[in-house]
DSSP file (Angstrom, degrees, kcal/mol; ACC not computed):
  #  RESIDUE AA STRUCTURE BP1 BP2  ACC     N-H-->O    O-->H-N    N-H-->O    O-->H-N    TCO  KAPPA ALPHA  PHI   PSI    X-CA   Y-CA   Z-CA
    1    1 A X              0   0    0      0, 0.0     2,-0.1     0, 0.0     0, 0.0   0.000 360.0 360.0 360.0 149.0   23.1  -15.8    9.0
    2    2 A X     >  -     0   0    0      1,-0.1     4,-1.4     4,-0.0     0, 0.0  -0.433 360.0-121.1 -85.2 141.5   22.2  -11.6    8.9
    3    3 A X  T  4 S+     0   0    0      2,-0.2     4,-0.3     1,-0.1    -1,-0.1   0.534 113.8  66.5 -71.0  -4.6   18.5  -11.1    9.9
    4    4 A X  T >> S+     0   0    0      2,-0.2     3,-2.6     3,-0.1     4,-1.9   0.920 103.5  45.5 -81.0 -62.0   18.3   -9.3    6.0
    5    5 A X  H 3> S+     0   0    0      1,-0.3     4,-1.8     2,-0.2     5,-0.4   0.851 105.7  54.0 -48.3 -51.0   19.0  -12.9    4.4
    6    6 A X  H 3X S+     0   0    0     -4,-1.4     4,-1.0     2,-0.2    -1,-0.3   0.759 113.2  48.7 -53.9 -30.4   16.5  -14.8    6.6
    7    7 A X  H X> S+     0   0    0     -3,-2.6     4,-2.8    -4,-0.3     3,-1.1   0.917 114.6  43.9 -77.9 -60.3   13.7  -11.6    5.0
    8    8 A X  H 3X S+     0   0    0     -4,-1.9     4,-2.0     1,-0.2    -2,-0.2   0.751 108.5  54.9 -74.6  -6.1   14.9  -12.3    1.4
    9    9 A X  H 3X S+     0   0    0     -4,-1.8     4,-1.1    -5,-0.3    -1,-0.2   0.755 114.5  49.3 -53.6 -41.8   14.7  -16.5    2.3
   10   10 A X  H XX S+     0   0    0     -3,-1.1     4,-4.2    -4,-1.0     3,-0.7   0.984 115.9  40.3 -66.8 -50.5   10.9  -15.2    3.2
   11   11 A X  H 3X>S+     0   0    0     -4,-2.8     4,-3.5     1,-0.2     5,-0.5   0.969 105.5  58.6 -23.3 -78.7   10.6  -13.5    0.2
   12   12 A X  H 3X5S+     0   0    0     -4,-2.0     4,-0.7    -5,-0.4    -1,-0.2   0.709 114.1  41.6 -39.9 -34.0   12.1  -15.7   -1.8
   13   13 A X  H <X5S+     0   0    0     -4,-1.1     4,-1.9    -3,-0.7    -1,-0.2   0.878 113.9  49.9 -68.1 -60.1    9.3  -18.2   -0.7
   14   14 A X  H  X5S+     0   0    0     -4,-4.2     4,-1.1     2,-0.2    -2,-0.2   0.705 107.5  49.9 -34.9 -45.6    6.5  -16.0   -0.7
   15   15 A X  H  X5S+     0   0    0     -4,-3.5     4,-1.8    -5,-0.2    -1,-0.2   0.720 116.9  45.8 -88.1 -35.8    7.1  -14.7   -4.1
   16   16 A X  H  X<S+     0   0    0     -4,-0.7     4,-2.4    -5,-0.5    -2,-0.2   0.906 113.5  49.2 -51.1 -45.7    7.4  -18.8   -5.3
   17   17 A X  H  X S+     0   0    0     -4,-1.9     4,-1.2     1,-0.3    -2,-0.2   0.875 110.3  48.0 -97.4 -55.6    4.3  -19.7   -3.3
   18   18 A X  H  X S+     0   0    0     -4,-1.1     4,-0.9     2,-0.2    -1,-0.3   0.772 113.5  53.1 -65.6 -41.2    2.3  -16.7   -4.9
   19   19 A X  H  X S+     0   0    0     -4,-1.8     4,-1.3     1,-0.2     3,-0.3   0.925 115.2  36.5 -30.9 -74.3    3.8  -18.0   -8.6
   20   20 A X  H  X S+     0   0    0     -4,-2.4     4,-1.3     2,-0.2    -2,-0.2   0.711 111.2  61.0 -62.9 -27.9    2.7  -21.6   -8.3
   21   21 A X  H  X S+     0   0    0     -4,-1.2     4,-1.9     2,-0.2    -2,-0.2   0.850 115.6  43.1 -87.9 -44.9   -0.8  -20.3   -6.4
   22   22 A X  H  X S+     0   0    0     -4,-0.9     4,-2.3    -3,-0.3    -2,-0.2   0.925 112.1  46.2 -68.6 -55.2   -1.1  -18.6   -9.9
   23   23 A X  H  < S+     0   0    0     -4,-1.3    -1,-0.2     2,-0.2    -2,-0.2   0.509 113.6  50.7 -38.4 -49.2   -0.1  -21.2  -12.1
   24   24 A X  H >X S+     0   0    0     -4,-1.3     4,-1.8     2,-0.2     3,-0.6   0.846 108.4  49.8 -76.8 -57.4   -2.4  -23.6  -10.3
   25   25 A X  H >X S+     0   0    0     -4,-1.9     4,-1.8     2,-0.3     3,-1.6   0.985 115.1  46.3 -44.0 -75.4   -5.5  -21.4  -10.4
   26   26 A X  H 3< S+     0   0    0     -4,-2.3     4,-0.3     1,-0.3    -1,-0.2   0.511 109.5  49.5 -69.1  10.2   -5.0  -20.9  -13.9
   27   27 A X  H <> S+     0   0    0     -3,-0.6     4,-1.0     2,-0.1    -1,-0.3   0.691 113.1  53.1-108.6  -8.6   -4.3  -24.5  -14.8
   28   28 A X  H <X S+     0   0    0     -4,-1.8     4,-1.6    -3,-1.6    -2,-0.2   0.693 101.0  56.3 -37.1 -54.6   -7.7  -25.3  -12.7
   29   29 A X  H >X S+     0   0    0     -4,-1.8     4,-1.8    -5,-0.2     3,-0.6   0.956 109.1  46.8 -43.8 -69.3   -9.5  -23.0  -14.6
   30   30 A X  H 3> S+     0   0    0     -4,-0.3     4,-2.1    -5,-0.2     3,-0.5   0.894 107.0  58.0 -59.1 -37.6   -8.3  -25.1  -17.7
   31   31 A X  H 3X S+     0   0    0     -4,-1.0     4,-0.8     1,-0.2    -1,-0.2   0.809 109.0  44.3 -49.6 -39.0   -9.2  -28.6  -16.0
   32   32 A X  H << S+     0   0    0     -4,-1.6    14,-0.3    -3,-0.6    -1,-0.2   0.540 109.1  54.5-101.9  -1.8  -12.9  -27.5  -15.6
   33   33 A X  H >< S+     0   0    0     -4,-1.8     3,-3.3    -3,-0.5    -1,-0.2   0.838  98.7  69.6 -63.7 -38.2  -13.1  -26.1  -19.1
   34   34 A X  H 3< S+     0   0    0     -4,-2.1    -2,-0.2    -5,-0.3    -3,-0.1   0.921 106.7  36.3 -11.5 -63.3  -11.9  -29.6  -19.7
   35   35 A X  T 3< S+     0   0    0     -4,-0.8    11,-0.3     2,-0.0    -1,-0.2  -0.159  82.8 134.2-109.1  61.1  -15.2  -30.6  -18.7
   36   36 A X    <   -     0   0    0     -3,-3.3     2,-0.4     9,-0.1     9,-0.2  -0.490  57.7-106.3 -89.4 168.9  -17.6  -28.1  -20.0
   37   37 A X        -     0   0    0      7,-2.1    -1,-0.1    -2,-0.2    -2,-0.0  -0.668  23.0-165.5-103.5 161.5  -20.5  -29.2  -21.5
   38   38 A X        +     0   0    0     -2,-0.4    -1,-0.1    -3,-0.0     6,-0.1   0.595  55.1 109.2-111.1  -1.1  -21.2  -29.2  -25.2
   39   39 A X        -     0   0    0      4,-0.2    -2,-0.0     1,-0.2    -3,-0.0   0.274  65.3-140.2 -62.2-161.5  -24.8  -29.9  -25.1
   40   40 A X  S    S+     0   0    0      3,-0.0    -1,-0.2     4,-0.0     4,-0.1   0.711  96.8  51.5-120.1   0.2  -26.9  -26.8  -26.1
   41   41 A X  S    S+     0   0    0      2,-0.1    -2,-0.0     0, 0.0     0, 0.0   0.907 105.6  58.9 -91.8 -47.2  -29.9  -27.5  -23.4
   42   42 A X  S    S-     0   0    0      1,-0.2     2,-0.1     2,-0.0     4,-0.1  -0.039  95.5 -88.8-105.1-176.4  -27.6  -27.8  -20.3
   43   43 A X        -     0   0    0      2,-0.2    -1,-0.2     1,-0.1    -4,-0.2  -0.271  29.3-120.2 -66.9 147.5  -25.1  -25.3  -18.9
   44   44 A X  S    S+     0   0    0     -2,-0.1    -7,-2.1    -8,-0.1     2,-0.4   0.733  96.7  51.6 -81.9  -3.5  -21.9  -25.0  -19.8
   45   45 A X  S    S-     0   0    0     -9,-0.2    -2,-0.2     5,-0.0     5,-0.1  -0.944  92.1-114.7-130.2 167.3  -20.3  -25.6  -16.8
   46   46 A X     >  -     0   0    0     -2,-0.4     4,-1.3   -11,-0.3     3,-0.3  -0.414  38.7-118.9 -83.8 172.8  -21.3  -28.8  -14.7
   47   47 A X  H >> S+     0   0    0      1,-0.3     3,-1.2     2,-0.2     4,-0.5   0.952 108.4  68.1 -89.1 -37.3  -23.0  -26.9  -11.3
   48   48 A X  H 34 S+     0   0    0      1,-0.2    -1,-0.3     2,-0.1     4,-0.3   0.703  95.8  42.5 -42.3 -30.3  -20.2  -28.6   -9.5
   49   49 A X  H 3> S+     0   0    0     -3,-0.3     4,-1.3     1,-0.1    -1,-0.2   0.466  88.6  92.9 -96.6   9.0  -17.6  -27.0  -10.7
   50   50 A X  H <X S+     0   0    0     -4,-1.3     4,-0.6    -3,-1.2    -2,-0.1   0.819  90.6  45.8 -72.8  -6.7  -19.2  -23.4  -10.5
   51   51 A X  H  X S+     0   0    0     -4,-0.5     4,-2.0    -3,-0.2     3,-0.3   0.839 109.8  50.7 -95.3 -21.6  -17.8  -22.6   -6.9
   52   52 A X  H  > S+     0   0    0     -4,-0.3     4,-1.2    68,-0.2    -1,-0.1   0.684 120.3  41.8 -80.8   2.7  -14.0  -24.0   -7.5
   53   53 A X  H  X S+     0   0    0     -4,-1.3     4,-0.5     2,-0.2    -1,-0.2   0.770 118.8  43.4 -75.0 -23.6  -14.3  -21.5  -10.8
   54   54 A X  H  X S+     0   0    0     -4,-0.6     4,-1.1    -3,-0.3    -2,-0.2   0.832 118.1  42.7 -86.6 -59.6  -15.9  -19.1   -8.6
   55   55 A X  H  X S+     0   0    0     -4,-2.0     4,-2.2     2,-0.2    -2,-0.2   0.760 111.0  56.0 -66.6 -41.6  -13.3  -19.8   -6.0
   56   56 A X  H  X S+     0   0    0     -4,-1.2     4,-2.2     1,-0.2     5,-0.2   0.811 109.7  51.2 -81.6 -29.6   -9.9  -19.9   -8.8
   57   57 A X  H  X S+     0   0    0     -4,-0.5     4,-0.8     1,-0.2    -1,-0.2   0.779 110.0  46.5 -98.7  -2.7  -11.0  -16.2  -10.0
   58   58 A X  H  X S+     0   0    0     -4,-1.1     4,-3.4     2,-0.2    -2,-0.2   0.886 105.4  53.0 -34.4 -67.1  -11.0  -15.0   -7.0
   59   59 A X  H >X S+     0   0    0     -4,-2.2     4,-1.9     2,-0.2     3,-1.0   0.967 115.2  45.9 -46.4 -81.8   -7.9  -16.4   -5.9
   60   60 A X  H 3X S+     0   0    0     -4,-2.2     4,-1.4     1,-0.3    -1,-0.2   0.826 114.1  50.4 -39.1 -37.9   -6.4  -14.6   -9.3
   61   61 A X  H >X S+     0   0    0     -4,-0.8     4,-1.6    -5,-0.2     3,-0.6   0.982 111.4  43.0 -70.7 -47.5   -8.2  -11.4   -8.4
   62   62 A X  H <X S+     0   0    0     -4,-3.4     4,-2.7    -3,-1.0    -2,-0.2   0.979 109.1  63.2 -61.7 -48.3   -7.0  -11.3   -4.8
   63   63 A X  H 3X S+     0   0    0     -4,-1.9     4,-0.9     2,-0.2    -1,-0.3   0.842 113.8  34.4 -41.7 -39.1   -3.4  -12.3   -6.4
   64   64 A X  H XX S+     0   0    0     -4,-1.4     3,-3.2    -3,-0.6     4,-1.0   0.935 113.9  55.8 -80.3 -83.9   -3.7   -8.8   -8.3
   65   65 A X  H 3X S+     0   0    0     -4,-1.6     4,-1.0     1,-0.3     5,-0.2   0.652 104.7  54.8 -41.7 -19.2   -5.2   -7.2   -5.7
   66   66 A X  H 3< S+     0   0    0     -4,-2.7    -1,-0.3    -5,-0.4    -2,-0.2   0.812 109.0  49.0 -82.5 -20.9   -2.3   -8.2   -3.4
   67   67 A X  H <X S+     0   0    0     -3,-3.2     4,-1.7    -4,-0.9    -2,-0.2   0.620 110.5  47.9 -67.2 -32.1    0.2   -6.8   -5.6
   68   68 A X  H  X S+     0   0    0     -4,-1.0     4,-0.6     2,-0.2    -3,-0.1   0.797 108.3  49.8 -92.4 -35.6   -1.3   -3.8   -6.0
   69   69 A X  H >X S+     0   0    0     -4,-1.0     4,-3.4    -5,-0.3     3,-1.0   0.897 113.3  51.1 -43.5 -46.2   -2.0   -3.0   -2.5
   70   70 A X  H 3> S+     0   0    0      1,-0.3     4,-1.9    -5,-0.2     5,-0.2   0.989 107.7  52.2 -53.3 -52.4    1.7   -3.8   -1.7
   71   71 A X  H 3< S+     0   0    0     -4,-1.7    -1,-0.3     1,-0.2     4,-0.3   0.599 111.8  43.0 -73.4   2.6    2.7   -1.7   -4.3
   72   72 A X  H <X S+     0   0    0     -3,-1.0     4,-1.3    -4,-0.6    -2,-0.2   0.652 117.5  53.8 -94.0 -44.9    0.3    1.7   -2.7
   73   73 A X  H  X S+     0   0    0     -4,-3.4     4,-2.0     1,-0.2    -2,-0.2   0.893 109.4  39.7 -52.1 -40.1    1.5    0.7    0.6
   74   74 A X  H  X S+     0   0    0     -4,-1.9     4,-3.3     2,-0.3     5,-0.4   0.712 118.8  44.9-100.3 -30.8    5.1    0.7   -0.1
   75   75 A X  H  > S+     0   0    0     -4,-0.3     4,-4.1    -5,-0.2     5,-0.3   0.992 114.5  52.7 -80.1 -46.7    5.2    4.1   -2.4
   76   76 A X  H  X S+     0   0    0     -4,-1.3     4,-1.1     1,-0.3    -2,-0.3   0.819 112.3  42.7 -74.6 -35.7    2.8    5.8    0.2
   77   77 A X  H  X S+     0   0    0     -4,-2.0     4,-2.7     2,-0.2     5,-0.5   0.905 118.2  45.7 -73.2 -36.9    5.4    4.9    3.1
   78   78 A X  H  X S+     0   0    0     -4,-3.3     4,-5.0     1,-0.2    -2,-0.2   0.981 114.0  53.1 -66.1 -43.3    8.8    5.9    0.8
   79   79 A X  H  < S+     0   0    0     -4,-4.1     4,-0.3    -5,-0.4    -1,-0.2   0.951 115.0  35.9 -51.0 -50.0    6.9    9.1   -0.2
   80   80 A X  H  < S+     0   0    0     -4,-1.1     3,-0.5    -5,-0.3    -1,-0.2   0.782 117.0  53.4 -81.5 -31.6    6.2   10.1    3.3
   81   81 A X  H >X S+     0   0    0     -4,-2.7     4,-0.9     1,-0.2     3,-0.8   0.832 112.3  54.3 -68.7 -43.2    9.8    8.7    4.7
   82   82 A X  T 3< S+     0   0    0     -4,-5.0    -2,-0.2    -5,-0.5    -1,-0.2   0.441  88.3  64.8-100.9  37.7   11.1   10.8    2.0
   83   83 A X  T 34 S+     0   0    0     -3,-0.5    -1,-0.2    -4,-0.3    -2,-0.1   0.215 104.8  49.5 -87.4 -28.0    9.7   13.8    2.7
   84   84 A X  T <4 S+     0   0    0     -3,-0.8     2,-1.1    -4,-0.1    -2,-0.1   0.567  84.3  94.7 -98.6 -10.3   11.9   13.9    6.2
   85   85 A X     <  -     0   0    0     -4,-0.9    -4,-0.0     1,-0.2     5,-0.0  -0.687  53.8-174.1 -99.3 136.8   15.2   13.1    4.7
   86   86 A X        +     0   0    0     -2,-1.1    -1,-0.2     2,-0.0     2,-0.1   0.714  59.5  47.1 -45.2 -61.2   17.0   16.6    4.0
   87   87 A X  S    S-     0   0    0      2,-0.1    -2,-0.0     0, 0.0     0, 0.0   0.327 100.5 -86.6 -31.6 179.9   20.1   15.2    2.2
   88   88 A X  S    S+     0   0    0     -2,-0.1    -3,-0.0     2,-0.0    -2,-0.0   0.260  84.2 119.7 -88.3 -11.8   21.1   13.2   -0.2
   89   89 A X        -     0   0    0      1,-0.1     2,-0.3     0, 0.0    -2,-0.1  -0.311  57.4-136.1 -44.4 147.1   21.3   10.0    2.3
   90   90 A X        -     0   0    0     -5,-0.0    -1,-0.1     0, 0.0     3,-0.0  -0.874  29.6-160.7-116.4 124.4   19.9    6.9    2.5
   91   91 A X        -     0   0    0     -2,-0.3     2,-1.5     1,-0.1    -6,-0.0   0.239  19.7-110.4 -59.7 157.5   19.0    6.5    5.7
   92   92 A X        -     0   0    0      2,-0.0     2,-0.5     0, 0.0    -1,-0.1  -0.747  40.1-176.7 -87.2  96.3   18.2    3.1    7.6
   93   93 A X        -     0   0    0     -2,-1.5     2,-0.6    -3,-0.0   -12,-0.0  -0.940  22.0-144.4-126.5 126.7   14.8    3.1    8.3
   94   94 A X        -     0   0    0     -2,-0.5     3,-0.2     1,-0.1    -2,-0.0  -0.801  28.3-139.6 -99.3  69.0   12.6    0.2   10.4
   95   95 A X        -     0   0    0     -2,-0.6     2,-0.4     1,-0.2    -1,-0.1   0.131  23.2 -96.0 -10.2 125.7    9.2   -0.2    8.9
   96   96 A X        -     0   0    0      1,-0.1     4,-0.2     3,-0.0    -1,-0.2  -0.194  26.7-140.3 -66.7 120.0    6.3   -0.6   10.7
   97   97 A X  S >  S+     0   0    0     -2,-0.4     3,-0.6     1,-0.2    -1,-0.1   0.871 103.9  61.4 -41.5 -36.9    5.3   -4.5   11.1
   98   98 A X  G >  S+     0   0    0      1,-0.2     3,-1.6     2,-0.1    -1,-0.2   0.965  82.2  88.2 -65.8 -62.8    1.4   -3.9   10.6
   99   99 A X  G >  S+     0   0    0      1,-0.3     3,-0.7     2,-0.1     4,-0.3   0.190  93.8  52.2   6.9 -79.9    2.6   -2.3    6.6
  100  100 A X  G <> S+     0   0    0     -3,-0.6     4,-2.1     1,-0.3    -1,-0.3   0.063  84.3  82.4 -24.6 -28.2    2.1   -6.2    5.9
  101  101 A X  H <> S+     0   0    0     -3,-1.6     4,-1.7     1,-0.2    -1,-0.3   0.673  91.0  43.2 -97.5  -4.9   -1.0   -7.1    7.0
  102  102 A X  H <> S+     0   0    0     -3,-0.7     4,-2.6     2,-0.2    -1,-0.2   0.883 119.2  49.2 -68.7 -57.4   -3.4   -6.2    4.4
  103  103 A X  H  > S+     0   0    0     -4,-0.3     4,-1.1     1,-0.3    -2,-0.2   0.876 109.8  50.0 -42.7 -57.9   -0.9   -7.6    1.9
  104  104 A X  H  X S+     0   0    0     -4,-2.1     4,-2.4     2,-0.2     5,-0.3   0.754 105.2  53.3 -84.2 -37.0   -0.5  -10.7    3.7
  105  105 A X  H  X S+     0   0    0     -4,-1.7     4,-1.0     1,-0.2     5,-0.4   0.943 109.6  57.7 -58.2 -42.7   -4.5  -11.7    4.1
  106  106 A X  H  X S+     0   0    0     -4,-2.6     4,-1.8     1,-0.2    -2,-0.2   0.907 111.4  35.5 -46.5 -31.9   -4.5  -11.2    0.4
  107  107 A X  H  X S+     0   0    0     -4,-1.1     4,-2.8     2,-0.2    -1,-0.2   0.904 116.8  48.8 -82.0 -43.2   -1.8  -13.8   -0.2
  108  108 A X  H  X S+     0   0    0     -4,-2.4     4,-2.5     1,-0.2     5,-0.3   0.999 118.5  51.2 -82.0 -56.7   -2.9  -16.5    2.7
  109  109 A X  H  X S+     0   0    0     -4,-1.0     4,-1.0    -5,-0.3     3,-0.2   0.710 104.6  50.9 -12.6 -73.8   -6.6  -15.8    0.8
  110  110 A X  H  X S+     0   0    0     -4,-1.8     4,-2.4    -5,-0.4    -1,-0.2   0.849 110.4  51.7 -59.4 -55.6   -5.6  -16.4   -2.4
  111  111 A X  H  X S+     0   0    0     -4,-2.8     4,-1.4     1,-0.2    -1,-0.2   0.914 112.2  43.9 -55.2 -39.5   -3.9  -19.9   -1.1
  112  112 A X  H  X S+     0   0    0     -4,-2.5     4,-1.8    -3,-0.2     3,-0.2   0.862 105.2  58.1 -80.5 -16.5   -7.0  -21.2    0.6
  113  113 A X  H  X S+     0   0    0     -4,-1.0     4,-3.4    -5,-0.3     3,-0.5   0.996 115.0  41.0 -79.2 -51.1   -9.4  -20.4   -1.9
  114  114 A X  H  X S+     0   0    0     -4,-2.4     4,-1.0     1,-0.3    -1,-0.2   0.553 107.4  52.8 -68.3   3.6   -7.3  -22.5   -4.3
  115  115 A X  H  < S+     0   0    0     -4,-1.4     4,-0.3    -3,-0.2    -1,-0.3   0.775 111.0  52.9 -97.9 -24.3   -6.4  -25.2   -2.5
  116  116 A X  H >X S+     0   0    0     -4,-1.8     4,-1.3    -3,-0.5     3,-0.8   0.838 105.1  58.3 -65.7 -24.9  -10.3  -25.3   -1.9
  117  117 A X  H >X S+     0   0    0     -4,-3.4     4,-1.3     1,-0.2     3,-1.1   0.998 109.8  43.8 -40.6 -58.7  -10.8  -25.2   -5.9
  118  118 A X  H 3< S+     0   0    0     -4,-1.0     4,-0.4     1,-0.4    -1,-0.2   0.294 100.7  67.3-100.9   9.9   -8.9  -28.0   -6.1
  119  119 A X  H <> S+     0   0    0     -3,-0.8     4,-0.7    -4,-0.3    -1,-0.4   0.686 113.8  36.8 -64.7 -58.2  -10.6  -29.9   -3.1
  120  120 A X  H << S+     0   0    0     -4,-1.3    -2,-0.3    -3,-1.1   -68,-0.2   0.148 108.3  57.7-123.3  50.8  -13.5  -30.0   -5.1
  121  121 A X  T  X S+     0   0    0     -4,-1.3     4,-2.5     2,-0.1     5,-0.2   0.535 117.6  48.6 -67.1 -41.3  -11.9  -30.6   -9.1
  122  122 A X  H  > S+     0   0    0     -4,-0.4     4,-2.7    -5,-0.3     5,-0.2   0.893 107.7  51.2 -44.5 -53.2  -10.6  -33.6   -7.0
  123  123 A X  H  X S+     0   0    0     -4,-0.7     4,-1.6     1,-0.2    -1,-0.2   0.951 115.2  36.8 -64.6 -53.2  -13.7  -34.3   -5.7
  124  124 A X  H  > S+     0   0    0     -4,-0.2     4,-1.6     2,-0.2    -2,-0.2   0.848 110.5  62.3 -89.6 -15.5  -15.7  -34.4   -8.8
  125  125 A X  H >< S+     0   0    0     -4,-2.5     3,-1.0     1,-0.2    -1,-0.2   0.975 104.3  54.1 -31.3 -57.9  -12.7  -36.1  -10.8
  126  126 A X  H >< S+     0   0    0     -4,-2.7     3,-1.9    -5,-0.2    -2,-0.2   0.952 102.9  51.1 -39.5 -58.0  -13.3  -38.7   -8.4
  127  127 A X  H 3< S+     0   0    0     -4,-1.6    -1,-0.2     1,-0.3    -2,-0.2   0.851 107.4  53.3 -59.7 -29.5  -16.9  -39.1   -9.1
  128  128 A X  T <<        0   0    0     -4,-1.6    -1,-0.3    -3,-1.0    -2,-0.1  -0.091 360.0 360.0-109.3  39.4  -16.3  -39.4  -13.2
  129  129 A X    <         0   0    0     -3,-1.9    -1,-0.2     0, 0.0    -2,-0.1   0.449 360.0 360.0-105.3 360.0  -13.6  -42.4  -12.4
């Protein structure tokens, strides 16, 4: 297999991973409205689930915020790569590995915070069995 298919297999993963990450957050979100409270004295949300809510819009914000970064990097490196080409080519040009790494805490972020949401939605699920 060409070392370009093995990047769009990463992609392809990545871009899945980041989908479901979303999906999950906002169906998290909907589980702990589940259990809001209705009374009018107490809070509306039980004080146990305000850090995985805390933790799921985060995750969504960082989701944005990884996208939009990607996309700031990526224009700011074609603008500047094209600024050297002369012609009408387009050249083959080898990106610097670091590009990535902002993008890529944002994504692995976004995954731990929710998989800690949902460490404790689990947790207090448990408790109301």
């Amino acid at each position: 297999m060409k070392l370009s298919e093995y990047r769009k297999k990463s992609n392809e993963y990545t871009g899945k991973a980041s989908e479901i990450t979303r999906q999950l957050s906002l169906a998290g979100i909907g589980i702990i409205w589940l259990f809001k409270n209705s009374k009018q004295d107490e809070p509306l949300v039980d004080h146990y689930l305000i850090l995985p809510l805390i933790f799921l819009s985060l995750a969504l914000f960082f989701d944005l915020i990884q996208y939009v970064l990607g996309g700031q990097i990526w224009i700011k490196f074609f603008r500047s790569e094209e600024e050297k080409v002369t012609d009408d080519s387009d050249p083959d040009i080898k990106a610097p590995k670091n590009k990535n790494i902002p993008i890529y805490i944002f994504y692995y972020a976004k995954i731990v915070l929710m998989l800690f949401s949902y460490a404790f939605i689990i947790g207090f699920l448990v408790t109301k069995l």
